[in-house]
N, C-alpha and C positions, 0 to 999 in steps of 0.2 A: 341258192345252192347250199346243201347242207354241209355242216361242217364238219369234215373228216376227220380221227384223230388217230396218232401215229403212236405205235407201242414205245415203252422206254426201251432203253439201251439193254435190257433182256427178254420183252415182248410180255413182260408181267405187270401191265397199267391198269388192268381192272381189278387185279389182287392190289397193288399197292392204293390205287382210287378207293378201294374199300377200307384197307387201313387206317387211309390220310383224313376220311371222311369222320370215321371211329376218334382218332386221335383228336380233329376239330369241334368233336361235339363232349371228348372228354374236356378240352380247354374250353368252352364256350359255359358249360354246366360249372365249372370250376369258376370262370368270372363271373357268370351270373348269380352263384351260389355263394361267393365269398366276397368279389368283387376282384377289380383288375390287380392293388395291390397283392393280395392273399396268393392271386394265380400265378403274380408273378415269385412269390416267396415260394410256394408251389413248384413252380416248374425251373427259376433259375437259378433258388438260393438265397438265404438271409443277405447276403452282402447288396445282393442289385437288391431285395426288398429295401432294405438302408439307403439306400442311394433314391429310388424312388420315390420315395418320399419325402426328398428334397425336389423332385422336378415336377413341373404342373402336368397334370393329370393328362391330358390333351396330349402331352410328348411322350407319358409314359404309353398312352394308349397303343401310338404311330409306333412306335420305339420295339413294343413287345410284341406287334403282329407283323413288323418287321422283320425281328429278329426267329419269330417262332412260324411263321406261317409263311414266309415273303412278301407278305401285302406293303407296296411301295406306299410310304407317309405320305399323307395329302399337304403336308406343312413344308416348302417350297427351303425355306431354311434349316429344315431335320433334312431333309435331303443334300445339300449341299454340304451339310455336317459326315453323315456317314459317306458320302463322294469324297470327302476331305477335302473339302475345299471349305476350310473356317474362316476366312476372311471372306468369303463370298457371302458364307453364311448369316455371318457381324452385318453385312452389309444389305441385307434383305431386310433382314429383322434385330433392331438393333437390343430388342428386350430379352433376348435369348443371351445376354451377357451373364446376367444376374444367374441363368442356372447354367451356364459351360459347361464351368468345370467338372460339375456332377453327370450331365450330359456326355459329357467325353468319357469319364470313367465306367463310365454303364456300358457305353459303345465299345472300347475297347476290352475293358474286363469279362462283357460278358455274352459282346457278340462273336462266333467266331472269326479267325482271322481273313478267312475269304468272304464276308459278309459286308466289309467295308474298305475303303482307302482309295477307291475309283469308279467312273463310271462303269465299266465292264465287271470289276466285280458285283457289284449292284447287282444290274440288269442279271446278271448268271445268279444273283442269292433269288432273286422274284422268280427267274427261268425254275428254280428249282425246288420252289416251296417251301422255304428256309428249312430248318434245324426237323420238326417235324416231318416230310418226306425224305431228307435228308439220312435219318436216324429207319425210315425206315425202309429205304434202298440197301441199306447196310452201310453208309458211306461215314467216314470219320468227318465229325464238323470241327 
């Protein structure tokens, strides 16, 4: 059975699917072209570029298409981080010590504030495409 799809909440999905498309292939050409830290100095600001560059490359990766695109991190312990659940987190993966604190600062500083701190928000930041669809719904992130 093919898969139906249901307009957004003002029936403008194929204008915004065009946007989102536009916007992922400006961020795609931007890490392909300068690499993931540049896109993310690029798109979120010298401070998280600072910051990323303390954390292995692997989290920044999960972290910024996360935070920019909603794609849920495949790293089982960056999940349990942005869920807020850091002792769960400790407790998967115990090498994720050595970069927390940078971790945490990047999530907090420069994810917005409904992007992280439960599961429900989670699932609603991935429902929604993160910051990228987000910004172009017109919605405040």
């Amino acid at each position: 059975m093919p898969r139906t799809r249901t307009p957004d909440y003002d029936g403008t999905y194929q204008q915004l699917d065009r946007e989102f498309l536009k916007e992922l292939d400006k961020l795609y050409y931007c890490v392909k072209r300068k690499g993931i830290l540049e896109a993310v100095d690029e798109r979120l600001g010298s401070d998280a570029y600072a910051l990323c560059t303390s954390i292995p490359l692997t989290t920044v990766n999960q972290l910024v298409k996360y935070i920019l695109v909603g794609v849920k991190p495949q790293d089982q312990a960056l999940i349990q981080l942005i869920e807020g659940d850091v002792f769960g987190a400790v407790k998967t993966d115990q090498s994720i010590l050595r970069h927390l604190p940078n971790t945490l600062r990047l999530i907090i500083n420069h994810a917005p504030l409904m992007a992280y701190g439960n599961k429900t928000s989670v699932s609603d930041w991935q429902r929604e495409g993160g910051i990228i669809k987000r910004n172009l719904r017109g919605r405040d992130t």
